[in-house]
C-alpha positions in Angstrom: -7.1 -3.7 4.8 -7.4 -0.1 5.3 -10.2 1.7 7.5 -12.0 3.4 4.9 -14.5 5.6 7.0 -16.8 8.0 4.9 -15.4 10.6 3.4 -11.7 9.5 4.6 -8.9 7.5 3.7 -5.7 6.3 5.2 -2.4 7.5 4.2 1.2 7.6 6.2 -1.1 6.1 9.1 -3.6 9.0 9.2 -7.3 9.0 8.5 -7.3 12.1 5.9 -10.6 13.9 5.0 -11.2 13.7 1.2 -14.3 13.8 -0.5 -13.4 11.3 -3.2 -14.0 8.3 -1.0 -17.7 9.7 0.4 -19.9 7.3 -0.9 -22.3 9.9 -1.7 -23.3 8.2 -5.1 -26.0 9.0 -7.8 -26.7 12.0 -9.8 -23.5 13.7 -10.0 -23.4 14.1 -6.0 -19.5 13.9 -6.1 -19.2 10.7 -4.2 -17.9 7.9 -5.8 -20.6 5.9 -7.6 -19.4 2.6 -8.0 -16.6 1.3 -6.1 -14.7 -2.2 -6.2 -11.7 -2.2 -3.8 -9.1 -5.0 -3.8 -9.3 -7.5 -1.5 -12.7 -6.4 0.0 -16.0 -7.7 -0.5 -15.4 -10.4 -2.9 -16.5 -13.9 -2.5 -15.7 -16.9 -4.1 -17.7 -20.1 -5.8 -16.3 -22.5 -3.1 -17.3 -20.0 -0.4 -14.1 -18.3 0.1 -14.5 -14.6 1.3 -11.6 -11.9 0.6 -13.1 -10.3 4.2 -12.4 -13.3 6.0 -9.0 -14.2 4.8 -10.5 -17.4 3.3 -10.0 -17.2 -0.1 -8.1 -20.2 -1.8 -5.5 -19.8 -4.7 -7.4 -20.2 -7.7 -10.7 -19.7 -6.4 -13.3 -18.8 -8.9 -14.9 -15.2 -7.9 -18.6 -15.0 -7.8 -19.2 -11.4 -6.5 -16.9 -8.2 -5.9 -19.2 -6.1 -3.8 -19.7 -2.6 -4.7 -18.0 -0.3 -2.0 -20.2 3.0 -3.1 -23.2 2.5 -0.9 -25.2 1.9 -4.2 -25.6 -1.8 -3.9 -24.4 -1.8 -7.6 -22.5 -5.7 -7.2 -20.0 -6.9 -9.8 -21.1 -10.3 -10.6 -20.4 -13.7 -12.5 -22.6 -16.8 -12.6 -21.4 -18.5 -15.0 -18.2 -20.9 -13.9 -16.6 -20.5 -17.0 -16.8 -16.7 -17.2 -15.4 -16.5 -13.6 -12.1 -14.6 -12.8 -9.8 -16.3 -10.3 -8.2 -15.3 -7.1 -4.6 -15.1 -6.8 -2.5 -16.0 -3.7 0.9 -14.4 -5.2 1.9 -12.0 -2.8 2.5 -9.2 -5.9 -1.4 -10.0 -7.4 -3.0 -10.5 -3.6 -6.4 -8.9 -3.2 -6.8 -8.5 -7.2 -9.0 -10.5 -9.9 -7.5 -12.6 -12.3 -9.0 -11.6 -15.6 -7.5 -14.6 -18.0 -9.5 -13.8 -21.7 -12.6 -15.1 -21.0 -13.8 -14.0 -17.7 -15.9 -10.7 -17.0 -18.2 -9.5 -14.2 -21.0 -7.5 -14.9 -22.5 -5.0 -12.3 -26.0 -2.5 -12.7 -24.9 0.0 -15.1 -24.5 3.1 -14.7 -25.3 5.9 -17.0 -23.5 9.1 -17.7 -25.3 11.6 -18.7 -24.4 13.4 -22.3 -22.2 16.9 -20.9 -21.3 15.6 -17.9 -18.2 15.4 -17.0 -16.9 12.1 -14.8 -13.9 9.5 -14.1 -13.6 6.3 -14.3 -10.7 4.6 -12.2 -8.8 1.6 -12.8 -5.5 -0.3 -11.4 -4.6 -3.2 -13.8 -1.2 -5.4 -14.1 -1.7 -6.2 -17.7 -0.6 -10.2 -18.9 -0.8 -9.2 -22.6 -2.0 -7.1 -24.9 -4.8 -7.7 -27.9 -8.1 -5.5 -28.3 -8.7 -6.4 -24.8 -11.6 -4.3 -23.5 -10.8 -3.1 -19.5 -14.6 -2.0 -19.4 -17.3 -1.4 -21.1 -21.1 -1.8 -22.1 -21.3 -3.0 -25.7 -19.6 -1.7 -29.0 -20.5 2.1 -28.6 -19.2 2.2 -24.6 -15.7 0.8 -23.9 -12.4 1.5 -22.8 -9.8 -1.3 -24.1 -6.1 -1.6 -25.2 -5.4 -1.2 -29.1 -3.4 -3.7 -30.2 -0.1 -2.8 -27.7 1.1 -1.6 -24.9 1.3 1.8 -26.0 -2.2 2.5 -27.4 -5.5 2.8 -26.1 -9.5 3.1 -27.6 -12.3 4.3 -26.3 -15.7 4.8 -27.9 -18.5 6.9 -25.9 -22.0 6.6 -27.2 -20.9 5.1 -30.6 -19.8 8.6 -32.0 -16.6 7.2 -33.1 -13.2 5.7 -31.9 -11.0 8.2 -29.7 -7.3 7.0 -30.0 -4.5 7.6 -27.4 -1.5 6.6 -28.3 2.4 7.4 -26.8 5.2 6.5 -28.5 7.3 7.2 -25.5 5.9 5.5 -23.2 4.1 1.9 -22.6 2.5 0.5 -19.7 4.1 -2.2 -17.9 3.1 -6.0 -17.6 5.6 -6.7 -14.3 3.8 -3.7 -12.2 0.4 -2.2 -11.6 -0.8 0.9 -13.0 -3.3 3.5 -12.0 -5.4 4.8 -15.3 -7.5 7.2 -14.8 -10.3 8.1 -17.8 -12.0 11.5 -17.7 -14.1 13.8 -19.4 -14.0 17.3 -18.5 -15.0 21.0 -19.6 -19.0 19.1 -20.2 -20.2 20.6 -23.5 -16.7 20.2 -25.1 -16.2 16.9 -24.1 -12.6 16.8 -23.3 -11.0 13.5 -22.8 -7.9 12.8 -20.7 -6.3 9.9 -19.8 -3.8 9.8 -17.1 -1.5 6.5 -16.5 0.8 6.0 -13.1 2.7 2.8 -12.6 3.6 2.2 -8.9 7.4 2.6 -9.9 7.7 5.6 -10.9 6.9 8.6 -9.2 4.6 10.9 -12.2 1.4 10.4 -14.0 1.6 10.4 -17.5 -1.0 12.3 -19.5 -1.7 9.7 -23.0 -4.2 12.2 -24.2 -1.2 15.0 -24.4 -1.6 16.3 -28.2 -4.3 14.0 -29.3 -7.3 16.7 -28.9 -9.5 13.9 -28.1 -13.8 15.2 -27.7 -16.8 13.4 -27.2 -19.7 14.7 -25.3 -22.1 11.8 -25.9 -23.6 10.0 -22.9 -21.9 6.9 -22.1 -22.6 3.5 -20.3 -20.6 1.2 -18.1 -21.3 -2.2 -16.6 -19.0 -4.9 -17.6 -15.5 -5.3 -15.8 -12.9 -7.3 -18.0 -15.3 -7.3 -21.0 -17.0 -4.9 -23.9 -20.0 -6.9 -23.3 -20.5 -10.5 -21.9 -18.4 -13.0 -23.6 -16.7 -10.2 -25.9 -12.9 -8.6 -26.0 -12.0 -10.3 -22.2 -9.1 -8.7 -21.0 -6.1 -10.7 -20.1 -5.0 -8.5 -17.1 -5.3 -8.6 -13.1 -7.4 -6.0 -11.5 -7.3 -4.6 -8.5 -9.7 -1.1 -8.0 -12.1 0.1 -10.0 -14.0 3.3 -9.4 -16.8 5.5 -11.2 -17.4 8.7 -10.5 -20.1 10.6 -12.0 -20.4 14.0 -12.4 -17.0 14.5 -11.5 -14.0 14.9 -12.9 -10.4 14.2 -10.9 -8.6 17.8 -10.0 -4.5 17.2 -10.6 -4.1 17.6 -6.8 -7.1 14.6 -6.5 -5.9 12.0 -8.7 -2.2 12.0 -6.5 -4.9 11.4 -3.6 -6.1 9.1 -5.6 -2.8 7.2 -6.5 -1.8 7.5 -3.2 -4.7 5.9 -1.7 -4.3 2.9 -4.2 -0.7 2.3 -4.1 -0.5 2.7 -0.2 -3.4 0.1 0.7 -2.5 -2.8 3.2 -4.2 -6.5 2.5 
């Protein structure tokens, strides 16, 4: 696990200064608001911990702490609804999402203009009109149907649809997405993909024109809303940032942070 002091990250062996991983959180302070890193803070139903290396293979996860300073917990109760830990070294420190888990965390509530990012690395195991997260049927980011297309709804304003016919994203590695909004009262939405093999983003939102300035909620991971559209997909990160929108030069921080860390 990497030394993540505030405000720095480790890359090439160096502690490097970057604001995206100051847990500032809350009211578009340009910290990261919520923050659930791989292999750290979860804990399991038969008290394994991901900290303390004592996770079994299979282990149904109770709780992936939130990393933000916010307190704001992902968690699942219910046995059934539990995603699973996996031992395999190419899915260790991520959550097995297998259709019918989710984890639910406090939500967190983006304003309407404001712009933010939502951050997510996923290795999906199929595709359907699996929700990666969401709220309820007016908040949601989720696959459409392939591995090519995407949906998201802010606010229940209507679908937004990014789709690349040149392009898919990969079931045999994982891949950074990263959601934004940017230029506030327009509303512009991008969505950026990376898969660790290969070397550039891709932007999906190129030519779509996509808008939506409504405010929008998050606080289900793996789920539109408990018990509905489970994703079939391990996870490994996922980060919120509100207020904030990723510069080009910050989301290959970002991916470079992600794809560099050390269970």
């Amino acid at each position: 696990m990497l030394g993540l002091g505030v405000g720095f990250y480790r890359l090439g062996g160096e502690d490097i200064a970057s604001s995206l991983f100051d847990p500032k959180g809350g009211g578009g302070g340009g910290g990261v608001d919520r923050w659930y890193s791989a292999n750290v803070g979860i804990s399991g139903a038969s008290e394994g911990s991901s900290d303390a290396g004592t996770m079994a293979d299979g282990e149904n996860i109770t709780t992936w702490r939130d990393q933000s300073g916010n307190g704001a917990n992902a968690v699942q109760a219910t046995a059934a609804d539990q995603p699973h830990w996996e031992t395999d070294a190419a899915d260790f420190g991520a959550l097995k999402f297998d259709n019918v888990a989710d984890m639910t965390f406090e939500a967190i509530e983006i304003d309407a203009n404001e712009d933010f990012s939502v951050i997510i690395r996923i290795k999906p195991i199929a595709f359907g009109t699996d929700v990666i997260i969401g709220n309820d049927s007016s908040n949601f980011l989720r696959f459409n149907g392939s591995n090519a297309n995407f949906r998201t709804k802010i606010g229940g304003a209507g679908n937004n649809n990014f789709n690349d016919s040149s392009n898919t994203v990969s079931t045999s590695v994982y891949s950074t997405l990263i959601f934004s909004r940017t230029n506030a009262e327009t509303g512009t939405l991008n969505l950026y993909v990376k898969a660790e093999d290969v070397g550039d983003e891709i932007d999906w939102a190129e030519g779509h024109g996509e808008t939506d300035n409504d405010a929008l909620a998050l606080s289900m991971i793996g789920a539109q809303a408990s018990g509905t559209n489970e994703v079939n997909a391990f996870i490994k990160d996922v980060l919120i940032y509100k207020g904030r929108a990723l510069s080009a030069s910050e989301r290959i921080d970002m991916y470079s942070y992600l794809e560099s860390q050390v269970y």
